[in-house]
C-alpha positions in Angstrom: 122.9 87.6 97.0 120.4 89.3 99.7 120.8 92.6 98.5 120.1 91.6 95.3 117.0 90.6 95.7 116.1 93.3 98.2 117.2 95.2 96.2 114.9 93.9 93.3 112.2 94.2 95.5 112.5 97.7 97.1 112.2 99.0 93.2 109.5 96.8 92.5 109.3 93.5 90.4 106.0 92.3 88.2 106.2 88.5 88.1 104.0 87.6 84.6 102.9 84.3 86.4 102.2 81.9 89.4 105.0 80.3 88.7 106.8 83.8 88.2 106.2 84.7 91.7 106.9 81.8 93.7 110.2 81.3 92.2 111.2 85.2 93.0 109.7 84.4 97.0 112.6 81.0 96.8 115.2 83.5 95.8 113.9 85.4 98.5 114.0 82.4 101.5 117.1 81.3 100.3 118.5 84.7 100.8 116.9 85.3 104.4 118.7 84.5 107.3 116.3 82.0 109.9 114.3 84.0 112.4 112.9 86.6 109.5 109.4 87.9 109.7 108.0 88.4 106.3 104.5 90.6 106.7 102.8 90.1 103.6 100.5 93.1 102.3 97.6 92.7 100.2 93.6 92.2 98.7 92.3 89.1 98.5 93.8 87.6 96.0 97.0 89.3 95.5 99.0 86.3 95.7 100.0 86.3 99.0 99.6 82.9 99.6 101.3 82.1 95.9 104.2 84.0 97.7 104.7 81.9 100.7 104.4 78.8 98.4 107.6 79.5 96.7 108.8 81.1 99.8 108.3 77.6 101.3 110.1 75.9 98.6 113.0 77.8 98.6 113.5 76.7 102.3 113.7 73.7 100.9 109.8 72.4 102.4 108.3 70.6 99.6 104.7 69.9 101.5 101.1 71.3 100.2 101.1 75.3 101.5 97.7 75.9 101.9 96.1 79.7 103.0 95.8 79.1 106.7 92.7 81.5 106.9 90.8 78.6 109.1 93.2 77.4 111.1 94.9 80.7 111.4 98.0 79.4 111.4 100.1 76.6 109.8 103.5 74.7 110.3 105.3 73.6 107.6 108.7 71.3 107.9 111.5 70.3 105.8 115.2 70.2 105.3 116.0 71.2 109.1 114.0 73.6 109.0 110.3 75.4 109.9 107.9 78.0 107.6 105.0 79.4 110.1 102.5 80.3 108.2 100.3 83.0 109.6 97.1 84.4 108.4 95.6 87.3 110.5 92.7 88.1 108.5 90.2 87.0 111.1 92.5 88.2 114.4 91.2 91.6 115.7 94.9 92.2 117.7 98.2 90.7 118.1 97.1 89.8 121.8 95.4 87.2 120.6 98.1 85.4 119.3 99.1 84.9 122.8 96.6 82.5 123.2 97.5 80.7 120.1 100.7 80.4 121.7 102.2 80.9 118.2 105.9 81.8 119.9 106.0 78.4 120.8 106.4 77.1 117.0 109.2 79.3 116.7 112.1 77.2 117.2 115.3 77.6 115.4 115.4 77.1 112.2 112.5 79.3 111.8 111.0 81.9 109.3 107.5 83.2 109.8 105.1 84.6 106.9 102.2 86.8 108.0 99.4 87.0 105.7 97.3 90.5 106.6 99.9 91.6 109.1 98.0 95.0 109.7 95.5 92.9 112.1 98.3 92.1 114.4 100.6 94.7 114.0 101.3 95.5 117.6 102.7 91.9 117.4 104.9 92.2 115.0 108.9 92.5 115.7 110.2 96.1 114.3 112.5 94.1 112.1 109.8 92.7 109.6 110.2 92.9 106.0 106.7 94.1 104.7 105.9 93.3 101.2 103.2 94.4 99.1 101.4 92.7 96.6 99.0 93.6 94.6 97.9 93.2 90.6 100.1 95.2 88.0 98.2 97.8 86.7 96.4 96.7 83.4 98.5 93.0 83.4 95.5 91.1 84.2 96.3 88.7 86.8 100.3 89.6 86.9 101.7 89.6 90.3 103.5 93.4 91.5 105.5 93.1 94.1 107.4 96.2 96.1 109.2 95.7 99.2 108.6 98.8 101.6 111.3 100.9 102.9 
């Protein structure tokens, strides 16, 4: 079932809704073993944050996901199990999550979802699946998704 959907995703899927795109991201969790790093690439408004919504649910955490962009970053629990919720947009360097001490939260059962993970990559573990997201050309606001490498 994981390659399918990575598989899906290294060609490149356009979801033609919200809905669309956070039920391919719970295919996605429930096909990710705990400890993955997802680094989520995108503009404003690419529906990065619709992602980890459905990313969320398929973990089985049925709680409000919010964009973190104040707090920077964001636990979310349920079923056994923990969603860290990063956004990076206002970090300069992944030093500076060391004095969020964000490694804490990551306890097993964990998966973590980086929101503008080029602000911290130096922090990020060489293992991370980066996705991007962006708008399908001329689909108005359809969801493309590609899965890099």
């Amino acid at each position: 079932m994981a390659s399918s959907i990575l598989a899906e995703l290294r060609t490149g899927v356009v979801t033609t809704s919200a809905e669309d795109t956070r039920a391919l991201a719970a295919r996605l969790a429930a096909a990710l073993l705990p400890g993955s790093v997802l680094a989520l690439h995108g503009d404003l408004g690419a529906g990065k944050t619709t992602f980890v919504q459905g990313f969320a649910a398929g973990l089985g955490i049925h709680e409000t996901v919010t964009s973190p962009t104040f707090n920077i970053f964001t636990l979310h629990r349920g079923a056994g199990r923990t969603l860290v919720h990063l956004d990076a947009y206002r970090l300069d360097s992944g030093a500076q999550l060391a004095d969020l001490m964000i490694e804490d939260f990551l306890v097993p059962p964990w998966w973590l979802a980086v929101e503008w993970p080029e602000k911290v990559a130096d922090w990020l573990p060489s293992g991370a699946l980066h996705l991007d997201l962006g708008h399908a050309p001329g689909a108005g606001r359809y969801h493309s998704l590609r899965l890099r490498g």
